[in-house]
N, C-alpha and C positions, 0 to 999 in steps of 0.2 A: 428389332428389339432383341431376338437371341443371341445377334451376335455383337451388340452391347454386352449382353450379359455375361457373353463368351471372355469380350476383355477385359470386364471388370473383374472376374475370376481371376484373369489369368495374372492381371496387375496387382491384384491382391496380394498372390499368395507370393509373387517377388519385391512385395512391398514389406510383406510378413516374415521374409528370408533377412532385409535390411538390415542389421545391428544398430545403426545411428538412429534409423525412423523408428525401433521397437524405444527404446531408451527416453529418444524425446515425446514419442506419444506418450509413451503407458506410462513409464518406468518415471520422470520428472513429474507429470502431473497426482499421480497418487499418492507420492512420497513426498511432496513440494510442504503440504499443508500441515502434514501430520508435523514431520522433522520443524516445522518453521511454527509452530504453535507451543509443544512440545520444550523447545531449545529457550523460545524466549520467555516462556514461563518460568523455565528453571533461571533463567540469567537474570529474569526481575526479580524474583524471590532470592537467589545468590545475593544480587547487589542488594539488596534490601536488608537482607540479614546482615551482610558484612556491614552494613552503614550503619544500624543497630546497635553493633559492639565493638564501633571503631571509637580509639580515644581523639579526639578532636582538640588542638593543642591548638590556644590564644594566645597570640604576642601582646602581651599589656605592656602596654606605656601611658603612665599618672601621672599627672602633673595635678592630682589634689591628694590629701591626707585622709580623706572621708573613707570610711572602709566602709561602707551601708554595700554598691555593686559591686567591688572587690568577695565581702564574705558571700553575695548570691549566688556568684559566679563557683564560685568555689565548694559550694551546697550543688552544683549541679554533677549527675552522673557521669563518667564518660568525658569528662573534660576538665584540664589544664590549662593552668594561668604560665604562662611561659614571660619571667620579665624578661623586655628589652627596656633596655637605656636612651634607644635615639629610636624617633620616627622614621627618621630615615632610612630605617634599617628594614622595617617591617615587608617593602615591597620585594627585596631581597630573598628575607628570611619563604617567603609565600612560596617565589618562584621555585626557590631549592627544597619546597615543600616540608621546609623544616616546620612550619605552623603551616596551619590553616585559613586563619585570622587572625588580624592585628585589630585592636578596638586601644582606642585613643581617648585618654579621662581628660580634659581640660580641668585645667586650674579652677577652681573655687565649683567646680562640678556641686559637689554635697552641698554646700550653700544657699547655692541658686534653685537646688531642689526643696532645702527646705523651706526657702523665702517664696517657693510658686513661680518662680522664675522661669525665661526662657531658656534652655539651654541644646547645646548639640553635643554628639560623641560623633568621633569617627572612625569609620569602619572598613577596614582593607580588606580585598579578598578580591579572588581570580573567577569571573564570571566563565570560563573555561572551564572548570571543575564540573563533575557531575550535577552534583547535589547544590552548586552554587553555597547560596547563604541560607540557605533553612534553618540549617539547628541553630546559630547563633540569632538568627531573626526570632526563633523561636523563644528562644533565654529571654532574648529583649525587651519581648511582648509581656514575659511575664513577669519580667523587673518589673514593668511599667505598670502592669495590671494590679502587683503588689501594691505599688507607692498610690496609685490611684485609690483599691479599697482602703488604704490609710487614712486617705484625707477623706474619705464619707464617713469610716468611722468617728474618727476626730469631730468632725462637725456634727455627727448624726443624721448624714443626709441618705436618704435610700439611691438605691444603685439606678433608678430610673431618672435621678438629677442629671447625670451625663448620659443618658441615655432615653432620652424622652419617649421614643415609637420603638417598636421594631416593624419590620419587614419581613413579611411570609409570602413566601415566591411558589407562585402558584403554574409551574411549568403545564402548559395543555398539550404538550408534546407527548407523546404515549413511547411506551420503551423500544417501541419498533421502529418511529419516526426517529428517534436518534439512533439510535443501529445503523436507520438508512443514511443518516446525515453524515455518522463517524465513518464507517465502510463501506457505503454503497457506491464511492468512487473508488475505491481500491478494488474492487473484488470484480468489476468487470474489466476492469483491465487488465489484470491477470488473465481471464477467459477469453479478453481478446489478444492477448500476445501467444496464448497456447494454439489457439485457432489459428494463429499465420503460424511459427514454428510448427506445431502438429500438420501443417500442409506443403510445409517448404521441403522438408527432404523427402518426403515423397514426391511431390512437382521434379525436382533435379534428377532423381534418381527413373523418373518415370519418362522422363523426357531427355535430359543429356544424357544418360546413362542408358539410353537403346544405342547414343552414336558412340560412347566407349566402349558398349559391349559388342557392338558391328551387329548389330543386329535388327537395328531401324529398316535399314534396303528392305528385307525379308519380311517384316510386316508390314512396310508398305503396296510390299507386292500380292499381299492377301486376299483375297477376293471380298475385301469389307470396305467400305466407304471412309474416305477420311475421316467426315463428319464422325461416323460413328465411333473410330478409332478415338478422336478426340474427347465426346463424350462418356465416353468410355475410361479413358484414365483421367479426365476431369470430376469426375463420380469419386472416381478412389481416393484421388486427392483432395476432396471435400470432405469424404467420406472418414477420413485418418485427424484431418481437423477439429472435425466435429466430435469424433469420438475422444482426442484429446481433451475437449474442454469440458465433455460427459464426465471424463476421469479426472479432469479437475476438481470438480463440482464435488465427487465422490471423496477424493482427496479431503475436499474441507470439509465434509460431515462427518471423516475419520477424525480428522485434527480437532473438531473440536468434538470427538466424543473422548478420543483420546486424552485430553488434558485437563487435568486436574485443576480445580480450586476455581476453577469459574463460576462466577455468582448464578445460584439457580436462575434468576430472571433474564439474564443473559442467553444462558443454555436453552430454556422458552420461547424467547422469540428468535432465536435462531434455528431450531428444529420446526419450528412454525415457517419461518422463512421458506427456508431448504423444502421446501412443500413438491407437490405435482404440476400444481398451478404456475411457481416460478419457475421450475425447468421448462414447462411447455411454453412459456411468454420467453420465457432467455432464448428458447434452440428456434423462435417465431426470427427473430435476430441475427441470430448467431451461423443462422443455417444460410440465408445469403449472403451474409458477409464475407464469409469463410469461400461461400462459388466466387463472388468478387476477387478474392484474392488467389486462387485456384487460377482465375481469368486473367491476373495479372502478372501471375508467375510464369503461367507455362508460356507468354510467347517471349520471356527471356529467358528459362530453362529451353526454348525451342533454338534460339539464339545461339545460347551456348555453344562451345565447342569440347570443354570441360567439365566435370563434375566442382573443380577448383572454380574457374572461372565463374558458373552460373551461383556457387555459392558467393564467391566475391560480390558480385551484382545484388545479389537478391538482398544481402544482411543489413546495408545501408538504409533499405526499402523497409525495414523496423521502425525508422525515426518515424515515417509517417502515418505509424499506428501508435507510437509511442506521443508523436507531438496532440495528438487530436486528443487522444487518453487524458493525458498532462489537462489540459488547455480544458477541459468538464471539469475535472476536480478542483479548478482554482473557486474561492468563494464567489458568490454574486450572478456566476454562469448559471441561467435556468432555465427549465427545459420549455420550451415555446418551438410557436410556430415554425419560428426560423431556424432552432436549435436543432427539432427534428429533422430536417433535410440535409444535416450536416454529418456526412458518414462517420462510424466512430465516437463522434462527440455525441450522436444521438443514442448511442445504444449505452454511455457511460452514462447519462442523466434519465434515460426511461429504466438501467436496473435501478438506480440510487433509489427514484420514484415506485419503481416496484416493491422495492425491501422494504420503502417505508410505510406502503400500503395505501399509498395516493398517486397512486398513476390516474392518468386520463388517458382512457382509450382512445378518442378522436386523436391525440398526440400523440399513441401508441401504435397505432394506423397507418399514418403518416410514415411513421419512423419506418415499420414494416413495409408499406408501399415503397418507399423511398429506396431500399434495401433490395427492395425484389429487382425495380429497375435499374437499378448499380448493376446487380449481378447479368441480369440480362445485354446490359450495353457491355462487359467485359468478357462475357461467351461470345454474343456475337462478332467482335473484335478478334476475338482468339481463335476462332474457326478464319475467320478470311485470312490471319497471318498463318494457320496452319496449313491453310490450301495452296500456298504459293512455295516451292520445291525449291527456291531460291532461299528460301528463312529455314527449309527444314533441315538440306544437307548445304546447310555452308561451311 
């Protein structure tokens, strides 16, 4: 055990010298949250404002005489009637972003409005665009909304004639349960992409980078067991993992103390989240997955013959934390029996469950079970390819 503890020291502190592994632990996961919370707050309030007091310019083309939607149109803030002569022209006019929208009056339009008639308008615009069709849908609604309280008045009919019920939606979801719903696929997958990067330059650097530094022969020849050599910088490089996704975690409860204009009830069950309880059930997780991949890096960092090479190798080996990540967040996937035995996909569907405050421990268990012996079948593997001097100095 001391002289474990001897090389965990000693891997440390040239893990600590590292430049690339200081950056991608510390330096990416505390600053990730704040900067990306921060950034897009101010870019939706920008856009928001700027869509506010942007003039929004109509290409009308009439083919009726009736000024009733013409003067409503024209009663609106922030928006211009642009004639054009030909329909034809409107799809045009869009692309070169000379108008916004084109809205098309048909012939005998006011007529047929006021006979109760059926009628249509038509409405051009580039489903590309930001904001799409809102404000104009908007106008529309309340053209409509007008001519409609007209004819109740006109008749004297109460406004529950076209509208006989309404409907009061009585969501039983509590504000944590959709917290969980909206982010609780994104936010472990983050924690688990910092856990493989937070482990991989240290893996390279700890393992190919004794044979660029000529320095492998000289600790192999040390009077400490490979084993122990092994788990010795297998520690570190879980150890640098874990502590990335600790700084992650830290990162998000900067970002979001850091950012303004977030709905008190939001800020509540998020500070409720961010608890003791869910870091100790995340790092329950987190902490063998992270050996798992410790286990699955170092016997291709052992591989290696380069610092280049073993990073070549390894980076591709992303997709298979990125595809299982993906593949939880789509709708419909839940967390069951079978879910939990599936690396990755179980640890995206018990946080989502945890944030929302409905986890089931029997499937929590599981998942952890399931986790522990991953990591165990991937040391074990990684000690027998380290023991063999044919994989270590090739």
């Amino acid at each position: 055990m001391k002289h474990i503890h001897t090389i965990i020291r000693k891997e440390s502190l040239d893990t600590l010298r590292d430049r690339r592994t200081l950056i991608v632990m510390v330096l990416v996961p505390v600053l990730l949250f704040p900067v990306l919370f921060i950034g897009l707050t101010r870019l939706q309030t920008s856009v928001m404002e700027r869509e506010q007091v942007r003039l929004v310019r109509v290409g009308w083309v009439s083919q009726d005489d009736d000024p009733g939607i013409e003067s409503f149109f024209d009663q609106q803030e922030r928006m211009e009637l642009v004639k054009v002569r030909d329909e034809a022209l409107l799809e045009e006019l869009i692309r070169n972003d000379s108008i916004s929208y084109g809205l098309v009056v048909p012939e005998g339009f006011g007529q047929r409005i006021e006979n109760m008639a059926g009628v249509s308008l038509t409405l051009y615009y580039s489903g590309a665009q930001l904001h799409g069709k809102e404000r104009i849908d908007r106008v529309l609604r309340q053209y409509e909304n007008k001519l409609v309280s007209e004819r109740l008045e006109e008749r004297s009919l109460p406004d529950n004639f076209i509208k006989p019920f309404e409907t009061r939606d009585m969501n039983i979801a509590s504000d944590q349960e959709m917290i969980g719903m909206i982010a609780g696929g994104f936010l472990p997958y983050l924690f688990i992409i910092f856990c493989f990067t937070g482990a991989m330059y240290p893996a390279i650097d700890l393992f190919t980078g004794e044979k660029e530094r000529k320095t492998l022969e000289t600790l192999l020849t040390a009077p400490v067991s490979r084993l122990h050599i092994l788990i010795g910088k297998l520690s570190v490089v879980t150890l640098t993992g874990i502590i990335s996704a600790l700084l992650a975690i830290f990162g998000l409860f900067l970002g979001f103390q850091l950012t303004a204009g977030l709905p008190e009830v939001i800020m509540g069950v998020v500070m409720g989240i961010l608890s003791i309880q869910f870091v100790v059930m995340l790092l329950l997780m987190l902490v063998p997955l992270t050996i798992f991949f410790s286990g699955v890096m170092a016997p291709v960092t052992i591989y290696a013959k380069t610092f280049k090479e073993a990073q070549s190798m390894l980076t591709p080996m992303t997709f298979l934390v990125i595809i299982p990540a993906a593949i939880a967040m789509v709708p419909g996937i839940e967390y069951n029996a079978a879910t939990a035995l599936i690396p990755v996909v179980n640890i995206t569907l018990a946080t989502k469950e945890i944030i929302a405050g409905t986890i089931y421990i029997p499937l929590y268990l599981i998942t952890v079970l399931s986790l522990i012996g991953l990591a165990a079948i991937s040391v074990i593997f990684c000690a027998r390819w380290y023991g063999k001097e044919s994989n270590i100095l090739r």
